[in-house]
C-alpha angles and dihedrals in degrees: 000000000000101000086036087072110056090042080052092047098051091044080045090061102045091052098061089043094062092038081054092049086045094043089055107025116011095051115098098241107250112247099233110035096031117207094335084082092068084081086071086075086067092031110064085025090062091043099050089044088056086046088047097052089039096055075050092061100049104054087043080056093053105043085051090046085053110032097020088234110174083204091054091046082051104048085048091045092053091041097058090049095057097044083051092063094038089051094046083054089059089054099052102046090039095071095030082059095041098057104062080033096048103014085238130078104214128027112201095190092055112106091202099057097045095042082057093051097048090047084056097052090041087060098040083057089056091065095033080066097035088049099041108026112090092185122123089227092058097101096049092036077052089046086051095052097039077060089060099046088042085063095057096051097079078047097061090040094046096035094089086044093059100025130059107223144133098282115095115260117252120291084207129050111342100070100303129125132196129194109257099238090041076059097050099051079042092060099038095057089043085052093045086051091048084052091044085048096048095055094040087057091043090060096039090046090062096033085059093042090048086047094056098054091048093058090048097055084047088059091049100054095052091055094059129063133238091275099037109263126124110268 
C-alpha cells in the first residue's frame, strides 16, 4: 500500500493537469456567459465531490453508531474534513462566477446558495465538536449530527429542481442540457477531484489512525510507574 500511494499520486496529478488543459482550452466557450463558465468545471465538481464525502460520512457514521468501529469513526472523521474543503470551494467559485453572471456576489433570496451555506456550517460544526469536545460521547454525538448534515444534502441538489430561483436550472435531469464535449471535460474534473480526494482521505486516514495509537500509548503509560506497576 505504500508504494501504491506515490504511483497514485503521480497519476493523481496528471490527471488534473489534463482536466486543467480541457477546463480552459479544450472546452467549446459557452455562447452567453463567454470564458467566465469555464469555472463551472471547478464549480459542480467541487460540489459533487462535497456530496460524495458527505454521503461518506454518513454511512461511516452509521456503521459506528451501529458496531462501535474506531475505523469507521475515522473514516467519517477524515471525510468530513475533506467535504468541508470541496464544499468551501463551492462557496467560494460560486460567487466569484455570479457576479460578472448576475452583476451581484452573493443572492440572499437563492435557495441553492444558502442551503449550501447552511450544509457547510452544519458540517464545520461536525469538526468544531469533533476538535474541541473531550468527552467520551463526542464521536456518537458527532455520528448524530453528520446524520443530520447527510439529510440536507438531497435538499441542496434537488432545491433548484422544485424551486424557481436565481440559480441556473440543472445541466443534467430536470429539464437541463449540456453540450456533449462541455460533459465530457465536466466528468473528467469531477473524476480528477474524486482521485485528489481519495488520496487526501487515504493520508489523513493514517495520520488519524497513527494519532490514536499514539494517544492511547500515551494513556497507558500514565497509568503505569516508573517500574511498571499500576499506580
Amino acid at each position: 500500500m505504500k508504494r501504491a500511494f506515490p504511483i497514485l499520486g503521480v497519476l493523481t496529478a496528471i490527471l488534473l493537469s489534463y482536466a486543467l488543459y480541457m477546463a480552459l482550452v479544450g472546452a467549446p466557450t459557452e455562447q452567453t456567459m463567454g470564458d467566465v463558465q469555464r469555472i463551472f468545471y471547478y464549480h459542480v465538481p467541487s460540489a459533487w465531490t462535497a456530496f460524495t464525502l458527505f454521503l461518506l460520512n454518513f454511512v461511516a457514521s452509521i456503521l459506528y453508531l451501529v458496531r462501535r468501529n474506531p475505523a469507521a469513526d475515522i473514516i467519517a472523521l477524515v471525510s468530513a474534513e475533506v467535504g468541508v474543503v470541496f464544499c468551501a470551494v463551492v462557496l467560494v467559485t460560486g460567487p466569484i462566477w455570479a457576479r460578472p453572471v448576475w452583476g451581484i456576489w452573493w443572492a440572499p433570496g437563492d435557495i441553492r446558495l444558502t442551503s449550501t451555506l447552511v450544509l457547510w456550517l452544519i458540517y464545520v460544526s461536525y469538526l468544531v465538536l469533533r476538535r474541541f469536545s473531550s468527552s467520551g460521547q463526542t464521536p456518537t454525538l458527532a455520528a448524530a449530527l453528520a446524520v443530520l448534515g447527510a439529510l440536507c444534502v438531497p435538499f441542496v441538489y434537488f432545491s433548484i429542481w422544485f424551486f424557481r430561483t436565481q440559480h441556473p436550472q440543472p445541466v443534467m435531469g430536470g429539464g437541463g442540457s449540456i453540450d456533449p464535449r462541455m460533459l465530457h471535460v465536466l466528468l473528467i474534473n469531477w473524476l480528477a477531484f474524486l482521485c485528489f480526494a481519495f488520496l487526501v482521505c487515504w493520508s489523513r486516514y493514517r495520520l488519524e489512525t497513527l494519532q490514536r495509537e499514539v494517544d492511547q500509548a500515551h494513556a497507558l503509560e500514565s497509568l503505569l510507574d516508573p517500574h511498571g506497576s499500576m499506580r
